[in-house]
MMTF fields as JSON, N, C-alpha, C and O atoms, coordinates in Angstrom:
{
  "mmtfVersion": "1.0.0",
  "mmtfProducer": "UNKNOWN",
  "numBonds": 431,
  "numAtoms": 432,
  "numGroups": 108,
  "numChains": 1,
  "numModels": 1,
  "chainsPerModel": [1],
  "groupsPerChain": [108],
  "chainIdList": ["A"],
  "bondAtomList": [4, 2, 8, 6, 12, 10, 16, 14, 20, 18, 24, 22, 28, 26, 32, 30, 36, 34, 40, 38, 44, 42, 48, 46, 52, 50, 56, 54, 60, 58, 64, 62, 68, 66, 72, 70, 76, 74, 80, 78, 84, 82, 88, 86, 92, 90, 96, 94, 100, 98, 104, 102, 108, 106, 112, 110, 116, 114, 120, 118, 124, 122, 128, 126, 132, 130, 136, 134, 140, 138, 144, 142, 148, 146, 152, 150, 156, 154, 160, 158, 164, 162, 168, 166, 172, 170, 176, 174, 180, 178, 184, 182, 188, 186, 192, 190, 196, 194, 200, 198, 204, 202, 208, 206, 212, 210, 216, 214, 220, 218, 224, 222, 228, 226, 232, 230, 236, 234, 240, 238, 244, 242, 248, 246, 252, 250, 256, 254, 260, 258, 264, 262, 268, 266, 272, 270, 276, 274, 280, 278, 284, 282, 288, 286, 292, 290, 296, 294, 300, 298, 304, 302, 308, 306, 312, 310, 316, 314, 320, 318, 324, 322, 328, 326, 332, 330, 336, 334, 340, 338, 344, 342, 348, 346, 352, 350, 356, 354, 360, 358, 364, 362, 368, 366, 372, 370, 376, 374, 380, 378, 384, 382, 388, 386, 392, 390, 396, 394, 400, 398, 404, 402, 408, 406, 412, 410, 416, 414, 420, 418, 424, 422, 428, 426],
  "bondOrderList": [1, 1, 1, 1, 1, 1, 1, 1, 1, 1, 1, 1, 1, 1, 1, 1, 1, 1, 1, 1, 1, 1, 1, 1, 1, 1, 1, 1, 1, 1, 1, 1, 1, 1, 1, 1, 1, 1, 1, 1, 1, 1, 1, 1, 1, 1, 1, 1, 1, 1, 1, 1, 1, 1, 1, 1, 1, 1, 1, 1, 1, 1, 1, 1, 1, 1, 1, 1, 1, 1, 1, 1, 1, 1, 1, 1, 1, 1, 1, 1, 1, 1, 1, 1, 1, 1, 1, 1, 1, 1, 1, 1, 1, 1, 1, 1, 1, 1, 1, 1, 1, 1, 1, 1, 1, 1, 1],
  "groupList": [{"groupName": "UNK", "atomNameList": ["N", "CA", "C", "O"], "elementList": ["N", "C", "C", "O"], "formalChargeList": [0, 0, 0, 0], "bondAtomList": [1, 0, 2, 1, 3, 2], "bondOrderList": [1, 1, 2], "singleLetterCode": "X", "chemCompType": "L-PEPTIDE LINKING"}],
  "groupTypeList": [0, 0, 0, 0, 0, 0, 0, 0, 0, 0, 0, 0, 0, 0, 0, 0, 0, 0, 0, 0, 0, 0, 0, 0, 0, 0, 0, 0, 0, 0, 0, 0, 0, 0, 0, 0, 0, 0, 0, 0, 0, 0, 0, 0, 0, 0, 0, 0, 0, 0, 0, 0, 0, 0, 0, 0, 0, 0, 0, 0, 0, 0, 0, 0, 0, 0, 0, 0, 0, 0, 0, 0, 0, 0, 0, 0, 0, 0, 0, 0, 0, 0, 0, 0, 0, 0, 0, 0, 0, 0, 0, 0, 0, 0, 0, 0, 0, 0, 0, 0, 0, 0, 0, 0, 0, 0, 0, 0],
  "groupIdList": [1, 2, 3, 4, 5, 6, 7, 8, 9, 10, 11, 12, 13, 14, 15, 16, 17, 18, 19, 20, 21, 22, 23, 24, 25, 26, 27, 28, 29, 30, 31, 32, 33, 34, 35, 36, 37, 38, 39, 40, 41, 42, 43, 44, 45, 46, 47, 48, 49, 50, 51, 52, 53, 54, 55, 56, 57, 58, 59, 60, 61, 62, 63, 64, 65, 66, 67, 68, 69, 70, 71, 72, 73, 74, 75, 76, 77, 78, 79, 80, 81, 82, 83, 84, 85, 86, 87, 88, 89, 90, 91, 92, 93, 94, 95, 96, 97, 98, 99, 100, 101, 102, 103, 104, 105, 106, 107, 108],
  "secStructList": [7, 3, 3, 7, 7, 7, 7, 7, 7, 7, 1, 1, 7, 7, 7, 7, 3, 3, 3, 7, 7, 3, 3, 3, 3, 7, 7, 7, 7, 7, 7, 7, 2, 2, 2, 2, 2, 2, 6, 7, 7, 3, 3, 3, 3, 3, 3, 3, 3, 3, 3, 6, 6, 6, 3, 3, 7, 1, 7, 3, 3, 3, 3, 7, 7, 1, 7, 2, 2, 2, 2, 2, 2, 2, 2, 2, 2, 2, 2, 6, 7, 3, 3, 3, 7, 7, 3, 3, 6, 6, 6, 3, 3, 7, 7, 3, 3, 3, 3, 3, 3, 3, 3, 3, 7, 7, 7, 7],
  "xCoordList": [44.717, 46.02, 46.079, 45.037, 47.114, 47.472, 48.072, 49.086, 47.943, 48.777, 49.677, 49.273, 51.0, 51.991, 51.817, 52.192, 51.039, 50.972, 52.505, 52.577, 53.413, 54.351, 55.119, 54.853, 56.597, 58.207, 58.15, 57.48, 59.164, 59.988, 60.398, 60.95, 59.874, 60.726, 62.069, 62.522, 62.787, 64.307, 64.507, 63.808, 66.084, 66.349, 67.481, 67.949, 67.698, 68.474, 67.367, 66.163, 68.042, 67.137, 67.023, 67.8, 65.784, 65.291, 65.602, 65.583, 65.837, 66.588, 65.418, 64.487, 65.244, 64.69, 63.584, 64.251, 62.066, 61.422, 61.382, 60.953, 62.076, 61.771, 60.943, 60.616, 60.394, 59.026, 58.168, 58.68, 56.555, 56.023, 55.55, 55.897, 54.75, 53.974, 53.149, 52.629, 53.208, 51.644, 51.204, 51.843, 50.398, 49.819, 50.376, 51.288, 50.36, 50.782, 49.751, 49.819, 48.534, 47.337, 46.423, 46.118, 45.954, 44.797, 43.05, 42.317, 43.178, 41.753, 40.211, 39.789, 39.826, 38.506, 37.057, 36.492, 36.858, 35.649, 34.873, 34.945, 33.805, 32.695, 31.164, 30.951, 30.349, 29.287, 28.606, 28.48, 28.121, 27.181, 25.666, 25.096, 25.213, 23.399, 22.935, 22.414, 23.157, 22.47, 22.608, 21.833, 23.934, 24.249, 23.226, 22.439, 23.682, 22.818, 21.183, 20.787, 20.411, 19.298, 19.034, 18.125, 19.755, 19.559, 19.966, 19.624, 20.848, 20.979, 22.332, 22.2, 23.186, 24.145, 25.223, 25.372, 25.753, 27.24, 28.017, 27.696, 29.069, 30.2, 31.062, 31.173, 32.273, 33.464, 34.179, 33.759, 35.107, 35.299, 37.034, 37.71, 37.291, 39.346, 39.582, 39.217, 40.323, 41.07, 42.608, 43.023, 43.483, 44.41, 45.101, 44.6, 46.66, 46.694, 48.269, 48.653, 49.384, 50.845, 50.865, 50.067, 51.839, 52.252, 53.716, 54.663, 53.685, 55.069, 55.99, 55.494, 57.026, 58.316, 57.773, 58.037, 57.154, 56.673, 55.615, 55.317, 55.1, 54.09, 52.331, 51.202, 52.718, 51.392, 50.865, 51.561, 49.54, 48.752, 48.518, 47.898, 48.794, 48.573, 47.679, 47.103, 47.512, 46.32, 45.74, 46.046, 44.72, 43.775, 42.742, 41.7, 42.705, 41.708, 40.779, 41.1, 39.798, 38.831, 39.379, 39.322, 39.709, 39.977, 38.796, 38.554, 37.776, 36.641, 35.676, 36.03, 34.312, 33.359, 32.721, 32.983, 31.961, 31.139, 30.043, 29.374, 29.779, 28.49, 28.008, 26.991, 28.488, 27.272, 28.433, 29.525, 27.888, 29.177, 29.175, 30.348, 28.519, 28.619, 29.5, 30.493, 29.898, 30.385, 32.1, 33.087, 31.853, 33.554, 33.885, 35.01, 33.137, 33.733, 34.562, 35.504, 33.538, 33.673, 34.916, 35.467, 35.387, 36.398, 37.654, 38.554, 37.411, 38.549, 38.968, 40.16, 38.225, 38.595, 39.316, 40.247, 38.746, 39.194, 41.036, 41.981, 40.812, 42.053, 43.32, 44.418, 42.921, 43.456, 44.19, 45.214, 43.122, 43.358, 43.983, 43.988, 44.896, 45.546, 46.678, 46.736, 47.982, 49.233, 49.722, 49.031, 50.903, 51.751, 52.985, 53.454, 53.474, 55.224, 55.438, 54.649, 55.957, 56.713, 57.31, 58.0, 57.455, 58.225, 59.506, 60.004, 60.183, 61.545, 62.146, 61.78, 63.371, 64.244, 65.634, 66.076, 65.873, 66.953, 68.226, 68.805, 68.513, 69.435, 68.466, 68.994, 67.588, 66.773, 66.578, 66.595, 66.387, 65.911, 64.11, 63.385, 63.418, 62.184, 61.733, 62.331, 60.64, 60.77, 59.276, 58.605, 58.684, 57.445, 56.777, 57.449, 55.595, 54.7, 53.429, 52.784, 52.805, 51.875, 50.772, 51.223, 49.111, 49.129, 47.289, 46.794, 46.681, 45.57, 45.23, 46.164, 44.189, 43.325, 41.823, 40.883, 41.539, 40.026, 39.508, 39.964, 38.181, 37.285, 36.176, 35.549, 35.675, 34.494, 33.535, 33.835, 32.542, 31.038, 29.813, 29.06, 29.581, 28.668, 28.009, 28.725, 26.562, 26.1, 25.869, 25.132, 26.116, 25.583, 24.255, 23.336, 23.975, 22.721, 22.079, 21.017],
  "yCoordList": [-43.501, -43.593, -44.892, -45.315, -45.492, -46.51, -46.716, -46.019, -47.503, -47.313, -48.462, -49.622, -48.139, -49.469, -49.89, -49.208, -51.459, -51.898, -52.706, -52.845, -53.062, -53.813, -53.867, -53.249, -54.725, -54.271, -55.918, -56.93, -55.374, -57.266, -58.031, -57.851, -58.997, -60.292, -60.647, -60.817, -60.796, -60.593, -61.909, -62.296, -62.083, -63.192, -62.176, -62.666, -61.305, -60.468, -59.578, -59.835, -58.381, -57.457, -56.644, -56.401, -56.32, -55.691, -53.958, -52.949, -54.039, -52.61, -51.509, -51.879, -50.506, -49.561, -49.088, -48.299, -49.12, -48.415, -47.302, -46.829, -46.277, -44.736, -44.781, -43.625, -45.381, -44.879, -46.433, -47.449, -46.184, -47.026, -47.36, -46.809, -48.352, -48.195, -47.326, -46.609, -47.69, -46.384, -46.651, -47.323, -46.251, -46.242, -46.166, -45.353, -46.597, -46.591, -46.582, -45.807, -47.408, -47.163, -47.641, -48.824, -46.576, -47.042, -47.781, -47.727, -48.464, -48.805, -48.254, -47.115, -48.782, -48.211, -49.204, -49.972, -48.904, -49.727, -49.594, -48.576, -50.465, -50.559, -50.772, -51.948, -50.107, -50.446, -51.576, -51.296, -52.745, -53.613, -53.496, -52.653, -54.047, -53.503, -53.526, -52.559, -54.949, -55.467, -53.886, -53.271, -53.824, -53.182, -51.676, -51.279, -50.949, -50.109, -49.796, -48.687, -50.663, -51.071, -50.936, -50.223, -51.55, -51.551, -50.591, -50.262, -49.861, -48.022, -48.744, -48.238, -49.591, -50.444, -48.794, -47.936, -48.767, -47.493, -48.391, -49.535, -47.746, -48.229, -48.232, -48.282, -48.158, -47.856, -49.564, -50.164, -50.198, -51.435, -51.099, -50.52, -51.577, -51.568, -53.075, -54.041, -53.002, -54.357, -54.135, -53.022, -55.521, -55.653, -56.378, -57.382, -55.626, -56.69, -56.667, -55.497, -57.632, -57.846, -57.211, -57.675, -56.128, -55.585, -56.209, -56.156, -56.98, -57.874, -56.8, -55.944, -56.973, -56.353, -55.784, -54.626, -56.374, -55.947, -54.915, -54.341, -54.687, -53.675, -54.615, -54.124, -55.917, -56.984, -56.469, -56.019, -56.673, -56.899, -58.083, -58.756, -58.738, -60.11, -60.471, -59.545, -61.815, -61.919, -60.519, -59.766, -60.544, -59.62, -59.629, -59.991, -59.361, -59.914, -58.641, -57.508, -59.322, -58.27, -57.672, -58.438, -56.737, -55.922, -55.551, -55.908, -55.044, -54.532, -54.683, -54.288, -55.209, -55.125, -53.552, -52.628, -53.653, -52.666, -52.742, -51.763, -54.139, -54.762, -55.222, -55.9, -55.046, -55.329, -56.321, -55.887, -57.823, -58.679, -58.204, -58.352, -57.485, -57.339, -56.325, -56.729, -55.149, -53.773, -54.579, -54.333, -55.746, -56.069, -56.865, -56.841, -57.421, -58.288, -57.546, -57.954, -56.074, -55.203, -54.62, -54.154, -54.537, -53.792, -54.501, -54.033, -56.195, -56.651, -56.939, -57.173, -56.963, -56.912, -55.671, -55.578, -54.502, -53.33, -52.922, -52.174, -53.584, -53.69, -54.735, -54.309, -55.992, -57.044, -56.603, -57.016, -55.459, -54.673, -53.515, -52.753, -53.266, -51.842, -52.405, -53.628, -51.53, -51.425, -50.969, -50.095, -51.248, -50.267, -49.945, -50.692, -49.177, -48.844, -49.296, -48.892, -49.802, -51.055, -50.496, -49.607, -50.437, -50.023, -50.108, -50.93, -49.13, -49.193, -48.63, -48.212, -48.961, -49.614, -48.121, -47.698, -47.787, -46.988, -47.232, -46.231, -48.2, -48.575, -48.45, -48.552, -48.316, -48.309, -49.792, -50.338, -50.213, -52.001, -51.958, -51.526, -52.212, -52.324, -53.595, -54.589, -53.798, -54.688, -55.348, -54.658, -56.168, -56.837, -55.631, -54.957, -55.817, -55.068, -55.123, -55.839, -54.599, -54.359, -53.246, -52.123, -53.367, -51.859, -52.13, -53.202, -51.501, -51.389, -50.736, -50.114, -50.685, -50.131, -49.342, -50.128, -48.385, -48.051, -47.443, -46.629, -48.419, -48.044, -47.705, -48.46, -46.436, -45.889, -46.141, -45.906, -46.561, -47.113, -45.737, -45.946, -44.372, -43.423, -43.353, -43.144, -43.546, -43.356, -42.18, -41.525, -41.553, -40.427, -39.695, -40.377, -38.583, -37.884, -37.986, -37.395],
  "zCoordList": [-47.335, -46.726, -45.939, -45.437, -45.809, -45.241, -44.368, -44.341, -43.401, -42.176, -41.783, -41.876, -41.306, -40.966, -39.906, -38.952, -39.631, -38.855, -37.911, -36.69, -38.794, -38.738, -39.552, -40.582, -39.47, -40.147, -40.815, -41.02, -40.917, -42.18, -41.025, -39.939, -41.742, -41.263, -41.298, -42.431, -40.412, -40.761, -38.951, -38.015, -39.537, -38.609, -37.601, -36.574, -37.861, -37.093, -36.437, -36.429, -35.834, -35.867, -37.157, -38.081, -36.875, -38.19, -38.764, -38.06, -40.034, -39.66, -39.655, -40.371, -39.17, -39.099, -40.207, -40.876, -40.881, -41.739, -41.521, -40.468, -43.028, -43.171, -43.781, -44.047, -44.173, -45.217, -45.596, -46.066, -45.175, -44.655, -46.469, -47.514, -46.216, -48.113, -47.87, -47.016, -49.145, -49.654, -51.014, -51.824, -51.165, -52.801, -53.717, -53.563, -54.72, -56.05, -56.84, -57.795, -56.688, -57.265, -56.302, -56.146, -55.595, -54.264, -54.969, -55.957, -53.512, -54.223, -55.006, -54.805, -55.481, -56.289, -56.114, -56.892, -55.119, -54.644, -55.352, -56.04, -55.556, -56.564, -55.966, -55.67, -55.792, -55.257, -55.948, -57.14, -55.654, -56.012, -56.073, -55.381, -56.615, -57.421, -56.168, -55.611, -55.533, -54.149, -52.888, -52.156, -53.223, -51.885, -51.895, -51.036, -53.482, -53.575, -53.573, -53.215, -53.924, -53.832, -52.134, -51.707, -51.413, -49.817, -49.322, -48.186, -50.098, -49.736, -48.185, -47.07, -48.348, -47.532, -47.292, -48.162, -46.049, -46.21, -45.332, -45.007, -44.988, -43.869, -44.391, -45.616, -43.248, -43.326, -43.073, -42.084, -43.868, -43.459, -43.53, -44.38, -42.573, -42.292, -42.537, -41.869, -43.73, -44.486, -43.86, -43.537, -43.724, -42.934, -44.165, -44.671, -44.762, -45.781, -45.825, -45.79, -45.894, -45.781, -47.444, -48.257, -47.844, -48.702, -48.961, -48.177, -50.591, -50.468, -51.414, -52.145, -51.283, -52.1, -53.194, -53.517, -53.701, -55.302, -55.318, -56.365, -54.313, -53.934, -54.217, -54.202, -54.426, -54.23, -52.681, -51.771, -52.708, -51.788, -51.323, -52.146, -50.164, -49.819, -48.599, -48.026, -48.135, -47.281, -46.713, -45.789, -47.756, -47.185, -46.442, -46.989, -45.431, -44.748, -43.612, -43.254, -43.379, -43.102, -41.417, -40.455, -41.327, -39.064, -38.975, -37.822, -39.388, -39.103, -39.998, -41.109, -39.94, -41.159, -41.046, -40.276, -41.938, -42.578, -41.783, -41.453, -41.384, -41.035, -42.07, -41.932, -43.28, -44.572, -45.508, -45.874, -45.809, -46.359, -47.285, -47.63, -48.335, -50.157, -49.811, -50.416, -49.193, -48.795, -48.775, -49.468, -47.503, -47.31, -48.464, -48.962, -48.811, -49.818, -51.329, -52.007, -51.445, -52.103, -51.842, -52.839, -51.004, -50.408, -50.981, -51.679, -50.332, -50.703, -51.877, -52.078, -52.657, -54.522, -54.774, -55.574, -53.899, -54.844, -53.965, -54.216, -53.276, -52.569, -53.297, -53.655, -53.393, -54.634, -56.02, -56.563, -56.414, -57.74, -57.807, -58.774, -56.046, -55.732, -55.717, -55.585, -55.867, -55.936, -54.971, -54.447, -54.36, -53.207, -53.72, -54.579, -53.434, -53.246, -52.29, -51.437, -52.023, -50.654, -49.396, -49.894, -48.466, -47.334, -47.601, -48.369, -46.883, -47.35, -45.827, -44.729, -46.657, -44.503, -44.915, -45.983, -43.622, -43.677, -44.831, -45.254, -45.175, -46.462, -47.621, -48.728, -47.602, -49.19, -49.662, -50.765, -48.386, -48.685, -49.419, -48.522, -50.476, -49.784, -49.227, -49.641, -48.225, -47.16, -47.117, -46.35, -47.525, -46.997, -45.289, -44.509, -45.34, -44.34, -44.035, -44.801, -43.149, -43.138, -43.056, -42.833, -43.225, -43.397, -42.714, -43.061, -42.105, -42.33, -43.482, -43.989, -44.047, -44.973, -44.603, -44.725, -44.311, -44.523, -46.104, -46.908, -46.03, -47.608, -47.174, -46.43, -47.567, -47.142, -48.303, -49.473, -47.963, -48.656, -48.396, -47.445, -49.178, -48.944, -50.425, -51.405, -50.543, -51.269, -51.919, -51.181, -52.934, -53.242, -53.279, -53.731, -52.944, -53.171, -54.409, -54.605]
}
């Protein structure tokens, strides 16, 4: 799940979001050989502007994992996710923002 950090850019005031983004096709993180081998976990929160089209844009790291192969991991599988766009009391959809958390747990 994703969370709205922030509204559209607008030169007026901005009109009101009823419905923040969200998924359309959430991410699918991929563990790396490296990471697994080092038995790496964590939770990393990606920060990323969701444009009209439901693109993911500057994505960028709010919190590491602690582990770079984990965030870096993150942000690909985030790149390769889709949103449904925020949408404004008229049924505008609207550029946004969202944190992201991707959890990194190895299996038993």
């Amino acid at each position: 799940m994703a969370l709205l950090i922030a509204s559209a850019d607008c030169i007026s005031a901005p009109e009101p979001i009823i419905e923040a983004a969200r998924y359309d096709r959430p991410p699918q993180p991929q563990y790396s050989s490296y990471s697994r081998r080092h038995e790496e976990e964590g939770k990393v929160l990606l920060q990323a502007k969701i444009l009209v089209d439901g693109t993911p844009a500057d994505i960028k790291v709010y919190k590491s994992s602690g582990f770079p192969e984990l965030d870096s991991s993150a942000i690909e599988s985030l790149r390769e996710s889709s949103f449904i766009p925020a949408k404004t009391s008229s049924g505008k959809f609207v550029e946004s923002y969202v944190i992201v958390p991707i959890q990194f747990k190895l299996e038993d």
